[in-house]
C-alpha positions in Angstrom: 87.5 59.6 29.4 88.6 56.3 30.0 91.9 55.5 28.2 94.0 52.6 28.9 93.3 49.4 30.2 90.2 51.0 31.8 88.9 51.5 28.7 89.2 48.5 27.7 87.6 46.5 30.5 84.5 49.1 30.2 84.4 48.1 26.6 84.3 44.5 27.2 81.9 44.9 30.3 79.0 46.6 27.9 80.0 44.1 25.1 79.2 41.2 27.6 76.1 42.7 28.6 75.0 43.4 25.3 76.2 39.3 23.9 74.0 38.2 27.4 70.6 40.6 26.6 71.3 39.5 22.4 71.2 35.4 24.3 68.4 36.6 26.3 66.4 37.5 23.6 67.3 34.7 21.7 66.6 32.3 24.2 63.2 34.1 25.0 62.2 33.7 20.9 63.3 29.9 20.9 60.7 29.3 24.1 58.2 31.3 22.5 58.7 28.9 19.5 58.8 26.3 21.6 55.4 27.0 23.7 53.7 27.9 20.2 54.5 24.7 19.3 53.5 23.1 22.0 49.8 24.8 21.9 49.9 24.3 18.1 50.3 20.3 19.4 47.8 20.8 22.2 45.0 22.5 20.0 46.1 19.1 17.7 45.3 16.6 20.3 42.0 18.3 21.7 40.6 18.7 18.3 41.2 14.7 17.7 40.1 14.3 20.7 36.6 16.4 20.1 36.5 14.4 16.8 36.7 10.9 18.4 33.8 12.4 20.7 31.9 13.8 17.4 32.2 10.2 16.1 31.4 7.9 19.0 28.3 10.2 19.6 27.6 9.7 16.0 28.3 5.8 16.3 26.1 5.9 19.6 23.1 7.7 18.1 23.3 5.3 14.5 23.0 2.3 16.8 20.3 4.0 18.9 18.5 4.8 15.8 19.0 1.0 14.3 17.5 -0.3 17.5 14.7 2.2 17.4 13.9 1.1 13.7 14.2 -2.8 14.2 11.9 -2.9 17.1 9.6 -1.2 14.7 10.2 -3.3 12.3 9.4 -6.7 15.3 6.2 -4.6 16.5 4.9 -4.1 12.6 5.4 -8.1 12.2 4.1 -8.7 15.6 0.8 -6.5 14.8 0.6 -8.1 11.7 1.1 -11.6 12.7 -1.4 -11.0 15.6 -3.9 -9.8 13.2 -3.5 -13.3 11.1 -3.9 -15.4 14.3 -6.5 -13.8 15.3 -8.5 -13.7 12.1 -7.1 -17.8 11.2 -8.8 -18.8 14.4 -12.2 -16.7 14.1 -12.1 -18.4 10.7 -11.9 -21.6 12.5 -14.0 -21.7 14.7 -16.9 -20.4 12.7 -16.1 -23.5 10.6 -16.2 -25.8 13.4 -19.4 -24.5 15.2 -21.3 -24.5 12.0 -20.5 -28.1 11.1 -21.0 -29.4 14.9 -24.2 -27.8 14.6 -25.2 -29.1 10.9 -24.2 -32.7 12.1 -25.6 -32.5 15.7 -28.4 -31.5 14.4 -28.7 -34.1 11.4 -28.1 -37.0 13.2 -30.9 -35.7 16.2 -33.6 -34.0 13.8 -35.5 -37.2 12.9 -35.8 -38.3 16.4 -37.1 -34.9 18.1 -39.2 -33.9 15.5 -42.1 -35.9 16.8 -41.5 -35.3 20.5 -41.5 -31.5 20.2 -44.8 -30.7 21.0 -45.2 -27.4 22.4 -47.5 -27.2 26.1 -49.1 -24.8 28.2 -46.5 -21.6 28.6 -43.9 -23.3 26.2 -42.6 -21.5 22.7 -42.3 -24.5 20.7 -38.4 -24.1 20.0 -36.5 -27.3 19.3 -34.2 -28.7 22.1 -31.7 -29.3 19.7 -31.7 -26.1 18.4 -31.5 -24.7 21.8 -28.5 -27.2 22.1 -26.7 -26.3 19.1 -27.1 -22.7 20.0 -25.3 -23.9 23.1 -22.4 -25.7 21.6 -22.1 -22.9 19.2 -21.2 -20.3 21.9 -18.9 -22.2 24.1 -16.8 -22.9 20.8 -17.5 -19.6 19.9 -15.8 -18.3 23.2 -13.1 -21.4 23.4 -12.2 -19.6 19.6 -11.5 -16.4 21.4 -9.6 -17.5 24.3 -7.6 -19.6 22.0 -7.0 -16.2 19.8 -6.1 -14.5 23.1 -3.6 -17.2 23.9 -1.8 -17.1 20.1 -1.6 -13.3 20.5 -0.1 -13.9 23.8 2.2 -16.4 22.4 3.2 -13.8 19.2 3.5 -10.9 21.6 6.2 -13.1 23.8 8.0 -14.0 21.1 8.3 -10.4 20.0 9.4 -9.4 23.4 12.1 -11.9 22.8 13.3 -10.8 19.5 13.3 -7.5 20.7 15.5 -8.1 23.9 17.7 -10.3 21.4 17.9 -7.1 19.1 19.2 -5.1 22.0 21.1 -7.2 23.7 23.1 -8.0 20.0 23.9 -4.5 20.1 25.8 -4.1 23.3 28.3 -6.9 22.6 
């Protein structure tokens, strides 16, 4: 049907079509190389990125945790060094009430014994015992407001260490 010159023209017309859809394709497989690539590179990047998360939650939580466990560790020796104050100064003032009392009442004894006669509506008790007795509670109470003031002092100190410990951590 078509001879000649016409022929040939028709035959290079559907030979450049078919070379431009054979390009087409090919171009269309290289950009769909290219774009799976490029999500192959992106799924990359957002899984290093979900592991740099992973691991600064996992830094974020060991230091929380190390924080948590040395405040424990400054409220255990707090407690404990509390505990000793308390029970060195109990210890202490026992000690110094019972010899105030011994030598108060040594030094007075021989002097009141002969004055201490008991009168009409009086029990007979010994001034100086009545004194010591005295003496002996206000040390007695001076010994636990100096315990109160030592477990203050240990239970500021332990605020301090702990704000030290938490503040070391967030340089």
């Amino acid at each position: 049907m078509l001879m000649g010159w016409k022929g040939y023209v028709a035959a290079a017309g559907a030979g450049a079509i078919v070379a431009g859809l054979a390009v087409g394709i090919g171009q269309g497989w290289r950009h769909d190389a290219a774009i799976s690539a490029m999500v192959a590179t992106h799924a990359q990047v957002m899984q290093g990125y979900a592991d740099a998360a992973y691991q600064a939650q996992e830094q974020a939580r060991q230091e929380e945790q190390r924080r948590i466990t040395e405040m424990e560790r400054i409220r255990n020796e707090t407690d404990q060094e509390v505990a000793r104050v308390r029970a060195d100064e109990r210890a202490a003032a026992e000690r110094r009430v019972q010899h105030a009392a011994e030598e108060f009442a040594a030094r007075n004894r021989c002097t009141a014994s002969g004055t201490s006669v008991a009168g009409a509506g009086q029990t007979g008790t010994d001034p100086l015992d009545l004194l010591a007795e005295l003496f002996s509670r206000a040390d007695d109470r001076a010994g636990e407001l100096a315990a109160i003031a030592d477990g203050s002092r240990v239970a500021g100190l332990a605020c301090e260490a702990a704000y030290d410990t938490l503040r070391a951590g967030t340089r």
